[in-house]
N, C-alpha and C positions, 0 to 999 in steps of 0.2 A: 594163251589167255585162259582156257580152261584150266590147263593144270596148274597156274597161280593160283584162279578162285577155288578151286578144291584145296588145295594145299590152306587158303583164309580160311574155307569152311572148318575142315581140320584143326586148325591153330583155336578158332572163335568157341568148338564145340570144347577142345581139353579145357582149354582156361576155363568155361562154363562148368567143365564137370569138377574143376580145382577150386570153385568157390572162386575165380578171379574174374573181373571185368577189367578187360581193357579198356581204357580211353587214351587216345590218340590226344599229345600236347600241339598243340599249335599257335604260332607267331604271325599275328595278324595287325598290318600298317595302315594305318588313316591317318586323315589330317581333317582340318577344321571344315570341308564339304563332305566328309564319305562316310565319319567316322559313326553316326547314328543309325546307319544301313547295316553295323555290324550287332547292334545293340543286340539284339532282342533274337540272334544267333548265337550267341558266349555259351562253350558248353565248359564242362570239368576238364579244367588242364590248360584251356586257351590263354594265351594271352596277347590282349587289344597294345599294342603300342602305338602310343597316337606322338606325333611331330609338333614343331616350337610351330605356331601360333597363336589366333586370337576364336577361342569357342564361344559361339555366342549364343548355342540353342539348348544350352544344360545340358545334366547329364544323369537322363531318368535311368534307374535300374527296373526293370520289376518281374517280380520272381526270377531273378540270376540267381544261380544254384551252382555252385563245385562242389567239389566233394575233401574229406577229407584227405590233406596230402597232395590234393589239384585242383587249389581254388579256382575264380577265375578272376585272372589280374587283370588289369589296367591304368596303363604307366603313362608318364610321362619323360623324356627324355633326362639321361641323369647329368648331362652338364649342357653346358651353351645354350639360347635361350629358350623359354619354356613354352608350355604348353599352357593357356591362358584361359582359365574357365570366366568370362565377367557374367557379376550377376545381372541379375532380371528386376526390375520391381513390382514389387508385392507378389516373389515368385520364390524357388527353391535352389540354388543353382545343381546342386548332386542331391537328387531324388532318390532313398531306397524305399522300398516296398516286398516285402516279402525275401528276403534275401538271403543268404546263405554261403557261408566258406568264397566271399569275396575280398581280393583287396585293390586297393587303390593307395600306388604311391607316384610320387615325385611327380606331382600338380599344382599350379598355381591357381588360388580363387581369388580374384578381384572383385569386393562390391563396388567400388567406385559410389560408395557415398546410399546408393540404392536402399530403400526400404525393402528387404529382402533378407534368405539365410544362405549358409555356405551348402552347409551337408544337415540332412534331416532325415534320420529314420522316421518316417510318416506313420501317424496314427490312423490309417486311411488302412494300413496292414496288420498282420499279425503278430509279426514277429520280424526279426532282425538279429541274427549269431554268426558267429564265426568271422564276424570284419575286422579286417586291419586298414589303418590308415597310417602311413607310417609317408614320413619324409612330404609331406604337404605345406604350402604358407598358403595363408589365410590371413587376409586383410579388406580393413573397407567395407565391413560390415557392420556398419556403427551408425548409424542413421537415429537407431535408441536403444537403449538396452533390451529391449525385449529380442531383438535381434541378437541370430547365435552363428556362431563358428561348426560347432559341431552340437546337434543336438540327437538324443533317442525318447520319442515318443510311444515305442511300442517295446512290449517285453524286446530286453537284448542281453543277450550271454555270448561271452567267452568273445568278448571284442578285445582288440590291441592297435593304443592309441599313440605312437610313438614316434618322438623323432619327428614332430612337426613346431611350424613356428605360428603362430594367431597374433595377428597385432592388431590393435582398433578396430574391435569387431565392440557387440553390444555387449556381450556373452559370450568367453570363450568357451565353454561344454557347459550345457544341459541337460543333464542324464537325464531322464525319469518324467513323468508329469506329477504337477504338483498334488493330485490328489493322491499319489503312490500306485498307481494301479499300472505302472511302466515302470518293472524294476529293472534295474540296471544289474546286472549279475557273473561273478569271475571276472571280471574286467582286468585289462592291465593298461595301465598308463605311466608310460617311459619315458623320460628325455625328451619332453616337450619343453617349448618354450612360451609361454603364455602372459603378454603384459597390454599395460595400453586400454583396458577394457573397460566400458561404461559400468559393469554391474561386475559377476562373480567371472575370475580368470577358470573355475568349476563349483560347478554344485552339482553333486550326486542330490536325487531325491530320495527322500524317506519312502518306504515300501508299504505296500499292503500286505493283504494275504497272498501267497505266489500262486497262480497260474499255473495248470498242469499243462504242458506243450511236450513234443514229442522232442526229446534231447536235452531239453531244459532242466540245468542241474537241482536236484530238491535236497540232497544231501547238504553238507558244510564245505563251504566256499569259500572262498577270501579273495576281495578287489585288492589290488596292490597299486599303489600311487609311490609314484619311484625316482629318483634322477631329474624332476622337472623342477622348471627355474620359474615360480608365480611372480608377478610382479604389476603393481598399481602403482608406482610414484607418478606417473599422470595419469588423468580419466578418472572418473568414479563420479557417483553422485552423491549428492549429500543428502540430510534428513530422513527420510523415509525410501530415497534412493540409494541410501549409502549399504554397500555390501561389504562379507569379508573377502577376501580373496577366492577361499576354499569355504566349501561348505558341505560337510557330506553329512547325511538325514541317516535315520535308521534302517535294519533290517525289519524284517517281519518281526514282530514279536511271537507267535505263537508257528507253530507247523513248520512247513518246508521251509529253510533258510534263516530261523530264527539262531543259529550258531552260528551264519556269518561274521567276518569280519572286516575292516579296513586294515588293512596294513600301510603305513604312511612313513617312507622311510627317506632319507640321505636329498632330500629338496632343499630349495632353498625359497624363501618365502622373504620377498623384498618390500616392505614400504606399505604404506598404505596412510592416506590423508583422515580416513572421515570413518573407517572401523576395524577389526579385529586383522588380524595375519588369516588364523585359520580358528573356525567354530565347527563344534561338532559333538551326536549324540551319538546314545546309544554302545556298539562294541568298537573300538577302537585301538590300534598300536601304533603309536609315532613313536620312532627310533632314527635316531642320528639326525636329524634336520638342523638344518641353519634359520632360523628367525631375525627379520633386523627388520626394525619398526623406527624409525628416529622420529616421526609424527603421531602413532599413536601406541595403543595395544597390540599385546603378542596374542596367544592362542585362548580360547577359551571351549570349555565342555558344558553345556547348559542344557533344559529344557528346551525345544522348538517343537518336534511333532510327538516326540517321547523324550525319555529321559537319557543320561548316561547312565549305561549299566555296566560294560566292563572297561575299563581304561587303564591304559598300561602310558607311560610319559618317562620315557629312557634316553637320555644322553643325549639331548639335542642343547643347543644353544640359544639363548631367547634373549635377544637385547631388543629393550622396547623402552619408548618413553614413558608409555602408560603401565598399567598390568601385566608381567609377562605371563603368568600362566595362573587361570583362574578355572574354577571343577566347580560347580554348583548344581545342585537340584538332584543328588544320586540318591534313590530310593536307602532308606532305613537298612544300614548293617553291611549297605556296600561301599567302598571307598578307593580311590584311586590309588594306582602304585606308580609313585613318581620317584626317580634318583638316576644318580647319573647325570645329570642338568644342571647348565651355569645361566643361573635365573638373573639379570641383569636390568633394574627399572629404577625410575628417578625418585619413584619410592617404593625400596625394597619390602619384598612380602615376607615378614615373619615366620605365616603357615610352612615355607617349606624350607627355613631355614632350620638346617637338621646334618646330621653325619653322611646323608646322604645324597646332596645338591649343594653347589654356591650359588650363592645369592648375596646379593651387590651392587654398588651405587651404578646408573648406568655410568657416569662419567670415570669408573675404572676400567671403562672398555678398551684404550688405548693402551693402558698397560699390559690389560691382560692379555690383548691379540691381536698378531700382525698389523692388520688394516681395517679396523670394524666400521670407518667412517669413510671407505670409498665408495666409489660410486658401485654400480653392478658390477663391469666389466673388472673393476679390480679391487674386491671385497675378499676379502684373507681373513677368515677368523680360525686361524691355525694358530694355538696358544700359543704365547712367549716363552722362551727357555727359566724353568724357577719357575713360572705362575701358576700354569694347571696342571698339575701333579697327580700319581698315582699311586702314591708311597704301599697305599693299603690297598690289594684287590678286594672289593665287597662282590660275591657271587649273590647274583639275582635273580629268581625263578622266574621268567616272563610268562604269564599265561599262553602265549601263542610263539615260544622261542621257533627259531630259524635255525640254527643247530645246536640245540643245547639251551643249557644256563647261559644269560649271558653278564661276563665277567667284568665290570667298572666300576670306579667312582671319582669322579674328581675334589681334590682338596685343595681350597685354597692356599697358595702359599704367599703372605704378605710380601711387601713391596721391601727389598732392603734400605734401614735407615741410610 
């Protein structure tokens, strides 16, 4: 026994003098009686795996800390039945609080109707980085819209939101609070599935001035919103409750983070009864997305907490019954660069009828593409062979390219007599 612990002492002093800390990973089982006795022990590297049941006492974090490279996880089982968070009313069901290099996947939140939220970065803390939440469903959280699926209250960077499903929640993500003083920051959001929701399927918040925190990026960042499927053909409110699906606010305007950006790429954006697909100010890239509105308008860039300043609107698809793509309010001498887009509404917009977008009655949609009038699950807007054409490469300088120029433009090719 002695000459083990000399031999640790040994091992614990070189790695110290190598700049390395060890941390020991460990694989730790609870079920719905034991599991909150491990809470508030989760070091760097552990991971909690908790068993199919029914949790009914939440699932506070505060101050859980990993590190980079060994967060600390907390699973749930990845097949046969789950692990079942219900929520509370007028409660939180997943509490963070000061948190750091955590993730949490493969969970189920049930609100069963409850006045209550799923997941809340709490303004009660400081901060909130380094979270992933990946492979989660989220439902039942719909009592009113102000109720959320996933919300952050408190500065949060460098979170990854992916690969979950939100149905019939109020609010499927809340970034930010609304006076901007919770900026939402590097974010990535992938291959979510987000419909069914009384208000926004997301809304980023507009930002303030940023926060100096210890990690917190101040440089030029870019949130990337990626591979998720929005969706509102039911739920939503109307009038003064009516939202768009997406909504993302701006960055700082002056100091740290006023070079951010969105990047908004290869989504699909289904439906909407009572407003827009997607609104948004400030710096912005949408590239490659699917738009289909049959009930109203497609995307719009307008005035809300600031202006649009840089927009870039490249190759996406917009069939809408209303407006499909509408840019207003950009300060004096700056203006959007839109091409590459087959603009689609039941009254075409002239503005960007040009060499470089089609634009077209929406009711050419059948011709021009496999299935533009299916439902979600079998919605094909892969042009017809002859329709959308690319006879002429146009090279386009993207302010924010992803490798390069990028090279398109679609030309319409009429219907043969």
């Amino acid at each position: 026994m002695r000459i083990a612990l000399a031999w640790w002492v040994v091992l614990a002093l070189a790695g110290s003098m190598l700049g390395q800390t060890a941390v020991a990973e460990r694989l730790l089982e609870a079920g719905p009686d034991d599991y909150r006795q491990h809470l508030s022990k989760l070091q760097p590297g552990d991971t909690l795996r908790l068993g199919p049941g029914i949790y009914r006492k939440g699932l506070p974090l505060r101050g859980t800390a990993g590190e980079a490279g060994q967060p600390v996880v907390i699973e749930g089982p990845t097949e046969g039945p789950p692990a079942v968070f219900e929520g509370r009313d007028r409660g939180i069901t997943v509490s963070l609080i000061d948190v750091a290099h955590v993730t949490l996947r493969n969970l189920y939140l049930e609100g069963n109707g409850v006045r209550g939220h799923a997941i809340v970065a709490e303004g009660r803390g400081r901060f909130a980085h380094d979270v992933t939440l990946e492979n989660l469903t989220i439902t039942g959280f719909d009592a009113a819209q102000g109720f959320n699926g996933i919300a952050t209250r408190v500065p949060a960077w460098n979170w990854v939101i992916r690969d979950n499903h939100i149905q019939g929640v109020g609010t499927g993500m809340y970034l930010g609070n609304p006076d901007g003083s919770a900026p939402f920051v590097n974010g990535l959001i992938e291959g979510n599935r987000i419909e069914d929701t009384l208000g926004y399927n997301l809304q980023i918040k507009h930002q303030a001035s940023r926060p100096v925190l210890e990690g917190m990026p101040q440089g030029s960042s870019v949130t990337v919103i990626r591979n998720n499927v929005f969706s509102k053909l039911t739920g939503g409110g109307e009038g003064e409750r009516a939202r768009p699906n997406v909504l993302v606010g701006h960055f700082p305007l002056e100091g740290a983070g006023a070079e951010d950006h969105y990047l908004i790429e290869r989504n699909l954006f289904f439906q909407n009864p009572t407003e827009r697909l997607l609104q948004g100010e400030g710096r912005v890239a949408l590239y490659d997305n699917q738009f289909v509105n049959w009930l109203g308008a497609g995307v719009i860039f307008m005035a809300h907490n600031d202006v649009p300043r840089v927009v870039d609107v490249i190759h996406n698809s917009i069939l809408t019954q209303g407006p499909a793509l509408t840019v207003t309010g950009m300060p004096e001498g700056l203006s959007p660069q839109v091409a590459g887009n087959v603009l689609l509404s039941a009254n075409p917009q002239p503005e960007w009828d040009d060499d470089l977008n089609v634009v077209g009655e929406l009711a050419e949609a059948e011709a021009m593409f496999v299935a533009p009038l299916a439902g979600l699950e079998a919605l094909d807007l892969s042009p017809r062979e002859g329709r959308l054409q690319m006879p002429d490469t146009l090279e386009i300088e993207s302010r924010w390219p992803r490798s390069g120029p990028l090279r398109f433009t679609f030309r319409h090719q009429p219907a043969s007599e």
